[in-house]
Short mmCIF file of the C-alpha atoms (twelve columns), coordinates in Angstrom:
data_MODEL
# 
_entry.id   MODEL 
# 
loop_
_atom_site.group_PDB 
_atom_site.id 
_atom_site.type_symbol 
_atom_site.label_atom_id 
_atom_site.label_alt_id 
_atom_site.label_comp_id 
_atom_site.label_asym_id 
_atom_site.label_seq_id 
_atom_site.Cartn_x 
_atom_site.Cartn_y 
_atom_site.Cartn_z 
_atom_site.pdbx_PDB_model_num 
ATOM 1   C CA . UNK A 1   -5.774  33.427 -5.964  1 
ATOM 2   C CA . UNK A 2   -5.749  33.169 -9.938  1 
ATOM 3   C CA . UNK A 3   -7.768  34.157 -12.869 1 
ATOM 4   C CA . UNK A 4   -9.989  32.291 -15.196 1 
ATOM 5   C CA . UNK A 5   -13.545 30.991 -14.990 1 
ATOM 6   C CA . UNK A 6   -15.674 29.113 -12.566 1 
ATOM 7   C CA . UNK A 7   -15.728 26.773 -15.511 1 
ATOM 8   C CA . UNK A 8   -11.753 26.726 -15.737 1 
ATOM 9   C CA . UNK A 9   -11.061 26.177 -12.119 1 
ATOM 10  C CA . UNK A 10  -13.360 23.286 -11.539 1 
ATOM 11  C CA . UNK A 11  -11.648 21.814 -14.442 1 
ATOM 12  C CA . UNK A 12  -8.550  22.264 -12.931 1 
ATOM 13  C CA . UNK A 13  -10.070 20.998 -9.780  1 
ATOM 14  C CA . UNK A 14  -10.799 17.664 -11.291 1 
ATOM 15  C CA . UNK A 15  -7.191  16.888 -13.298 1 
ATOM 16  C CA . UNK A 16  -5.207  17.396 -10.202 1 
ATOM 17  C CA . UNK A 17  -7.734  15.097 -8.009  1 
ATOM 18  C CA . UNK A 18  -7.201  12.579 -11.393 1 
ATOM 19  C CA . UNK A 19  -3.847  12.798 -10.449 1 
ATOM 20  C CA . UNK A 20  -3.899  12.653 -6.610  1 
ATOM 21  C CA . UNK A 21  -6.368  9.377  -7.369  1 
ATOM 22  C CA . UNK A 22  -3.663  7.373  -9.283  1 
ATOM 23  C CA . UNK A 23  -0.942  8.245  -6.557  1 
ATOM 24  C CA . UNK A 24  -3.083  6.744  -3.519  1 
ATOM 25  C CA . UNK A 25  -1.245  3.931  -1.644  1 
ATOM 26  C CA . UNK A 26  -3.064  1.405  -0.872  1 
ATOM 27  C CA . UNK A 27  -0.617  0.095  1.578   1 
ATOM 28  C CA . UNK A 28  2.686   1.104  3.162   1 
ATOM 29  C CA . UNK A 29  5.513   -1.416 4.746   1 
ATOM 30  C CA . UNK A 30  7.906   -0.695 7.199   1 
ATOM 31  C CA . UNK A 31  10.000  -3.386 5.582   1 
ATOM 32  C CA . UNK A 32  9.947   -0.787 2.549   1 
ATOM 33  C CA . UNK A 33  11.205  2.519  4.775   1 
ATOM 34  C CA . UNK A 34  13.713  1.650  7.385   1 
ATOM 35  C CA . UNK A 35  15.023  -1.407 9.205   1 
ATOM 36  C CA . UNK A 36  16.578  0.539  12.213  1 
ATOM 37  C CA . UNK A 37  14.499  3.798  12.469  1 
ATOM 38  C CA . UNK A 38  10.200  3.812  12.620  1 
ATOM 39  C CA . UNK A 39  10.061  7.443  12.042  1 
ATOM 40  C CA . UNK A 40  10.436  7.116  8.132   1 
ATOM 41  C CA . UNK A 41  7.199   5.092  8.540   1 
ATOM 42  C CA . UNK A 42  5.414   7.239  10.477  1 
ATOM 43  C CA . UNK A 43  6.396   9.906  7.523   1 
ATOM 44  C CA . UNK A 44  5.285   7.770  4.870   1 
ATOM 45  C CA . UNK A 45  2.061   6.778  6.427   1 
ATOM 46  C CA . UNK A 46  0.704   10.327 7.027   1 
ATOM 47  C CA . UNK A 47  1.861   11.564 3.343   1 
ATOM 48  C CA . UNK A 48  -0.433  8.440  2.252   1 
ATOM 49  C CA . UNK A 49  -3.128  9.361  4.732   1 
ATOM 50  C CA . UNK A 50  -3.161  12.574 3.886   1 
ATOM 51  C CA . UNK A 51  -3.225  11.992 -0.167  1 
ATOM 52  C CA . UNK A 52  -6.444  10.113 0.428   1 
ATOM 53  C CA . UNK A 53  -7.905  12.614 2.490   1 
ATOM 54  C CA . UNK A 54  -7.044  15.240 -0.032  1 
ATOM 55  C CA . UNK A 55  -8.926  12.776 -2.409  1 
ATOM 56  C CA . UNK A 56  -11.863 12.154 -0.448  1 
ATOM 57  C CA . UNK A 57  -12.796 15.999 0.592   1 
ATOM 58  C CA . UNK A 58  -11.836 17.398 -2.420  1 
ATOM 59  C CA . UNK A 59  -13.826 15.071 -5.191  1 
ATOM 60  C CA . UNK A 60  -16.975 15.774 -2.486  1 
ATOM 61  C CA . UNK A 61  -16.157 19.397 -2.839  1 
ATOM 62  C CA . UNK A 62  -15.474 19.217 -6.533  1 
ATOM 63  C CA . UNK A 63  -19.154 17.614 -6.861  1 
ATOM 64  C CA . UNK A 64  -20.951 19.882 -4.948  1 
ATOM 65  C CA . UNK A 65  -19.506 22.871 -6.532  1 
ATOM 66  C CA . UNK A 66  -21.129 21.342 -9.685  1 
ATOM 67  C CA . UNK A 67  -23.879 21.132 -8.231  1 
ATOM 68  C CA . UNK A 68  -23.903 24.671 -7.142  1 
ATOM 69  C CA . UNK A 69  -24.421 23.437 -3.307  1 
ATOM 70  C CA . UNK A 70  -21.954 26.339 -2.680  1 
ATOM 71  C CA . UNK A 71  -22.091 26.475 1.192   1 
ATOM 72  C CA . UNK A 72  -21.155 22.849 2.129   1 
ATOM 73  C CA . UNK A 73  -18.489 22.787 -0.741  1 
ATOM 74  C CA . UNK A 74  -17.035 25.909 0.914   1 
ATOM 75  C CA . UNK A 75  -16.762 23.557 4.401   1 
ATOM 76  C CA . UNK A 76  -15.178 20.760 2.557   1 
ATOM 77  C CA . UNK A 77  -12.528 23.210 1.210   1 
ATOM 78  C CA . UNK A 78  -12.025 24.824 4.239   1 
ATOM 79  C CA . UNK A 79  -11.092 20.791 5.239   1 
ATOM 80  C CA . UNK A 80  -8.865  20.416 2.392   1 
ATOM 81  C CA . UNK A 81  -7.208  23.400 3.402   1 
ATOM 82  C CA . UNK A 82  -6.295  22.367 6.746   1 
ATOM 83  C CA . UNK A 83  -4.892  19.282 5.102   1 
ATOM 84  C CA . UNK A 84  -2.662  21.039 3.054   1 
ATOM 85  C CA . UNK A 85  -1.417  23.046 5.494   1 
ATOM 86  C CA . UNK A 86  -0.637  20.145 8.309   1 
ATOM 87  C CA . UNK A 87  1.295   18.750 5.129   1 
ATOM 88  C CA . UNK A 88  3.431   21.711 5.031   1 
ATOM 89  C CA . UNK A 89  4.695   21.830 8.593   1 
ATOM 90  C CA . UNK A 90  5.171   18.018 8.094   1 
ATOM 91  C CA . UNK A 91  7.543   19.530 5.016   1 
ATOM 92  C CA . UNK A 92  8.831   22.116 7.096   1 
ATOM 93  C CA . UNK A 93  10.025  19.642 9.937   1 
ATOM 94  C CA . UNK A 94  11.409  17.346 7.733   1 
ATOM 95  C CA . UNK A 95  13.673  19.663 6.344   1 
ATOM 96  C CA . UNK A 96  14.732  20.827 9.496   1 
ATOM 97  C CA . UNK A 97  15.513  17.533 10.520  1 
ATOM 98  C CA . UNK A 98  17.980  17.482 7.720   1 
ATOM 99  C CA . UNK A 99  19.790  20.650 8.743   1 
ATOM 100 C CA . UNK A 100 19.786  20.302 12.614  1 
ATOM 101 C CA . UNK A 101 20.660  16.240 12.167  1 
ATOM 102 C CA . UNK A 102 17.542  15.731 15.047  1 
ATOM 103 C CA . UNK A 103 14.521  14.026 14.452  1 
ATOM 104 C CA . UNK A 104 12.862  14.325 18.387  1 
ATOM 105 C CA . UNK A 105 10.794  17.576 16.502  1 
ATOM 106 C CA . UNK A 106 9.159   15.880 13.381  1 
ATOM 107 C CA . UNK A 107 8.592   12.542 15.410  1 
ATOM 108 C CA . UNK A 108 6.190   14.421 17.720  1 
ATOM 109 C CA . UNK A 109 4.450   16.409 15.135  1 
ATOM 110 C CA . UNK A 110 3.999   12.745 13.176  1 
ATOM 111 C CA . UNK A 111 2.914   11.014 16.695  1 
ATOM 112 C CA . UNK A 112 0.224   14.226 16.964  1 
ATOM 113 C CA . UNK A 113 -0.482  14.354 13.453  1 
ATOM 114 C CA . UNK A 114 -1.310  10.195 13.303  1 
ATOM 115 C CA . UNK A 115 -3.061  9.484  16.407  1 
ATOM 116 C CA . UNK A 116 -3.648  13.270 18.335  1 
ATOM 117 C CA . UNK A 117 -7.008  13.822 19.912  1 
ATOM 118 C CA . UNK A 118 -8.699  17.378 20.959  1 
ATOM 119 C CA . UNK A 119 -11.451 15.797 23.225  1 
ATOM 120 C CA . UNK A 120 -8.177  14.407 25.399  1 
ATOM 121 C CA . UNK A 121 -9.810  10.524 24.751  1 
ATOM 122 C CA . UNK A 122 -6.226  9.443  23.613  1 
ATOM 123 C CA . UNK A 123 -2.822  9.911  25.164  1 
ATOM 124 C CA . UNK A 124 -1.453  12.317 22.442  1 
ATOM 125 C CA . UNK A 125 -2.675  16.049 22.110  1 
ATOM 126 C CA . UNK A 126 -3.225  17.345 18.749  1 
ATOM 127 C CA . UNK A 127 -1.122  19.622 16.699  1 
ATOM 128 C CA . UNK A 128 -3.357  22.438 16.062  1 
ATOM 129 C CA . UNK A 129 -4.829  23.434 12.458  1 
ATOM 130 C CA . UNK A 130 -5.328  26.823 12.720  1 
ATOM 131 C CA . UNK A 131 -1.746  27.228 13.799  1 
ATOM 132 C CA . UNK A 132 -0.575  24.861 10.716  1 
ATOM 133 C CA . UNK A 133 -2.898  27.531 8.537   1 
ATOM 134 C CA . UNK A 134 -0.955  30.495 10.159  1 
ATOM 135 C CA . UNK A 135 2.324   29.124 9.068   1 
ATOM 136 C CA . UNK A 136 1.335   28.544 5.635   1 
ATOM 137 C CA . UNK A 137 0.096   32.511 5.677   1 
ATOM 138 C CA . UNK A 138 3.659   33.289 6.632   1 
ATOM 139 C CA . UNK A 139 5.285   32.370 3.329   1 
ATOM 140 C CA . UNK A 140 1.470   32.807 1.580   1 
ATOM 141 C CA . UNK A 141 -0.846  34.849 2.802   1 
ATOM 142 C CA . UNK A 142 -3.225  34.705 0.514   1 
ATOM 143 C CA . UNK A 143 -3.886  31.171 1.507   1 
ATOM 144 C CA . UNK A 144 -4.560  32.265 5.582   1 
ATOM 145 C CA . UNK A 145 -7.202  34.841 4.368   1 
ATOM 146 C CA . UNK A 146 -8.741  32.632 1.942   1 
ATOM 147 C CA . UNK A 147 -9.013  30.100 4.720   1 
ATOM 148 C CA . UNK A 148 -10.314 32.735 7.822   1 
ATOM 149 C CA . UNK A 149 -12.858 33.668 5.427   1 
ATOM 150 C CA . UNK A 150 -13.880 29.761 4.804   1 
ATOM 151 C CA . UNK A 151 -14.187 29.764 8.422   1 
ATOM 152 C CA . UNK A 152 -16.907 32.282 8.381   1 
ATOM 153 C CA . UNK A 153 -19.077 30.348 6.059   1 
ATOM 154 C CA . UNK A 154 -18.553 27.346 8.204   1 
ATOM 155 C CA . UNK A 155 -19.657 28.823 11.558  1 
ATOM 156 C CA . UNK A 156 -23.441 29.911 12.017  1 
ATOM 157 C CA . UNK A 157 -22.900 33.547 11.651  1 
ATOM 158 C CA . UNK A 158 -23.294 36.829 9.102   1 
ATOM 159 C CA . UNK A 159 -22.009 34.984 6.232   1 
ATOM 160 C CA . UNK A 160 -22.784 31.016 7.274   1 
ATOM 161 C CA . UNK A 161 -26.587 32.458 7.148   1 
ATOM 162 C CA . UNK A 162 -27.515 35.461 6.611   1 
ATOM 163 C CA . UNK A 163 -25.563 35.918 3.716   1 
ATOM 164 C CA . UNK A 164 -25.253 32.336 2.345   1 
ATOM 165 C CA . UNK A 165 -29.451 31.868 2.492   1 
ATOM 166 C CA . UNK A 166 -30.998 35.201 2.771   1 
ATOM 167 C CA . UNK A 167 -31.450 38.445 1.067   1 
ATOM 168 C CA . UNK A 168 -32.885 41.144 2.745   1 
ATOM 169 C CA . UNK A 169 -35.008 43.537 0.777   1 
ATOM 170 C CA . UNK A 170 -36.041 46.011 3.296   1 
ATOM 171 C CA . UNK A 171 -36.871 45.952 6.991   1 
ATOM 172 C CA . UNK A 172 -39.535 43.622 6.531   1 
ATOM 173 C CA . UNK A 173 -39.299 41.838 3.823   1 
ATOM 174 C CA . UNK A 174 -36.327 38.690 3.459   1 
ATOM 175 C CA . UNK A 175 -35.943 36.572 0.688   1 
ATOM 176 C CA . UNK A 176 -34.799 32.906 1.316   1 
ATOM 177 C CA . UNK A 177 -32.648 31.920 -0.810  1 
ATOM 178 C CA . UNK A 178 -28.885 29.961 -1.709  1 
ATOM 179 C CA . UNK A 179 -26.210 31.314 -3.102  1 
ATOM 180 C CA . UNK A 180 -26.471 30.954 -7.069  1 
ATOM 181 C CA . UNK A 181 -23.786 33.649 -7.604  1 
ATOM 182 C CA . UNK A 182 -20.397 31.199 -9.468  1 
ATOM 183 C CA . UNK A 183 -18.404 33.956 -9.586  1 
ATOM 184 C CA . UNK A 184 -18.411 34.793 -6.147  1 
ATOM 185 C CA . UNK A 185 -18.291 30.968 -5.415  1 
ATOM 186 C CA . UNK A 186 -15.362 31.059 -7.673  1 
ATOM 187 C CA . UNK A 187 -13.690 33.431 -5.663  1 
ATOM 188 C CA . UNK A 188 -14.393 32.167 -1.690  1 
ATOM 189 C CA . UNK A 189 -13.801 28.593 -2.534  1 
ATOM 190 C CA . UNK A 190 -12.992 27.222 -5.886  1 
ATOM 191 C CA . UNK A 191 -9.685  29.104 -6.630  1 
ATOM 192 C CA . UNK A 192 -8.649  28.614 -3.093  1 
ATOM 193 C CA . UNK A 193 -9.139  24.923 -3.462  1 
ATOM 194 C CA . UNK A 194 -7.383  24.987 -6.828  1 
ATOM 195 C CA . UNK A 195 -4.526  26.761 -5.481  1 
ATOM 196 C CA . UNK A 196 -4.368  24.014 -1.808  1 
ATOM 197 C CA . UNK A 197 -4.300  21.281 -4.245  1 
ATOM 198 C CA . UNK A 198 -1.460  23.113 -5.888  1 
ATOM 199 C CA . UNK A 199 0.721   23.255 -3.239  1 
ATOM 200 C CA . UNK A 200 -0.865  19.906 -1.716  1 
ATOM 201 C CA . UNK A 201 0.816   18.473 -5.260  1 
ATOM 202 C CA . UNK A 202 4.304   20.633 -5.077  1 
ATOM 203 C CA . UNK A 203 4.757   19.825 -1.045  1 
ATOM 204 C CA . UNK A 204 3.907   16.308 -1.923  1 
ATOM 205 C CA . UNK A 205 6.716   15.806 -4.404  1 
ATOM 206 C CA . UNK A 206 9.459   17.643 -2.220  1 
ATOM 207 C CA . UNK A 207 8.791   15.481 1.047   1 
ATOM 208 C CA . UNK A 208 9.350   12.605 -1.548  1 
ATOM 209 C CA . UNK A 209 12.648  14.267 -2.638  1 
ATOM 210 C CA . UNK A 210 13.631  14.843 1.009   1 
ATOM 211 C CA . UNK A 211 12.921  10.823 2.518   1 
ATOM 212 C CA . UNK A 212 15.918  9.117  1.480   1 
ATOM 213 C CA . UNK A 213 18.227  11.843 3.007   1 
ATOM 214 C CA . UNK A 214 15.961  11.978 5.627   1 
ATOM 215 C CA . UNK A 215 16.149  8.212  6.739   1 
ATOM 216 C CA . UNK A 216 19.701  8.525  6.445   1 
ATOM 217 C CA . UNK A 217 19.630  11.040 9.497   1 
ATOM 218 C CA . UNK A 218 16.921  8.900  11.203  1 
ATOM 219 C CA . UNK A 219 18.806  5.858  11.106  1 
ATOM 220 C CA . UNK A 220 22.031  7.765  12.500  1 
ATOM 221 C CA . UNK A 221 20.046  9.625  15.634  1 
# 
């Protein structure tokens, strides 16, 4: 997912969260979306919710890559990935709410997206991740592998352990240890987060284009 140095992506790391920082909004109004519709609200809530998640995980896994605490920055970007991609089928719908002139799709990925519990404590199911991942890998796929192998850092296994704290010498002999190696971090998690906060920033800017066409069709369904 790109070329360059450890060195080079984290600093590309930190001017797009510089940018994503002075974007944050620290309220929204329905008085400022629609009069007649609420889904444009719903919209613009979640696109600010989701810019100050984007904020939150990535400066935390900007600081621990720094830090070379590779393992829990590789979690956080694994979270920042998800966000991305939930942003995309929110970009997806949208538009094809503009083409079919029917909104009953995007309003109950927003309702899922803004108040949609796994545990089944709230009255709204969640809209998967893993399936918002997959359709991201459709058009990239680069981005679903990158993220699947996130996943194995994050789960207690080969890689989440063995690999991320030990080396083993021989049979009997295992050094403990954490992963030092930039490069590789480089590779597993900093270009991938580099490239999410790429497309975080270009799927960002096109649901913007798309809202006031968008709340023209809300207001008329």
């Amino acid at each position: 997912m790109g070329i360059g140095s450890p060195e080079e992506s984290l600093a590309r790391i930190k001017d797009l969260l510089s940018l994503f920082d002075k974007r944050i909004t620290p309220t929204v109004d329905k008085e400022n979306t629609s009069p007649i519709s609420k889904v444009p609200y719903k919209l613009r809530c979640l696109k600010a919710l989701y810019q100050i998640r984007i904020c939150d995980l990535g400066q935390a896994s900007h600081l621990l890559y720094t830090k070379k605490a590779y393992l829990p920055a590789f979690v956080l970007t694994r979270a920042v990935m998800e966000t991305v991609a939930m942003l995309y089928v929110c970009f997806s719908k949208v538009s094809a709410a503009i083409k079919k002139n029917d909104v009953d799709d995007i309003d109950d990925f927003l309702m899922k997206a803004l108040l949609g519990t796994r545990d089944g404590t709230g009255s709204v199911k969640h809209y998967n991740a893993l399936t918002a991942v997959q359709h991201v890998g459709k058009r990239n796929t680069a981005f679903e592998e990158s993220y699947l192998g996130l996943c194995e850092f994050a789960h207690p296994n080969w890689e989440g352990v063995s690999l991320a704290y030990g080396e083993q010498i021989d049979e009997g002999h295992m050094v403990i240890k954490t992963i030092r190696d930039a490069s590789f971090a480089d590779t597993i998690g900093m270009k991938p987060l580099m490239a999410s906060l790429m497309l975080f920033d270009e799927i960002y800017h096109g649901i913007e284009e798309l809202i006031p066409e968008f709340t023209e069709i809300c207001e008329l369904c």
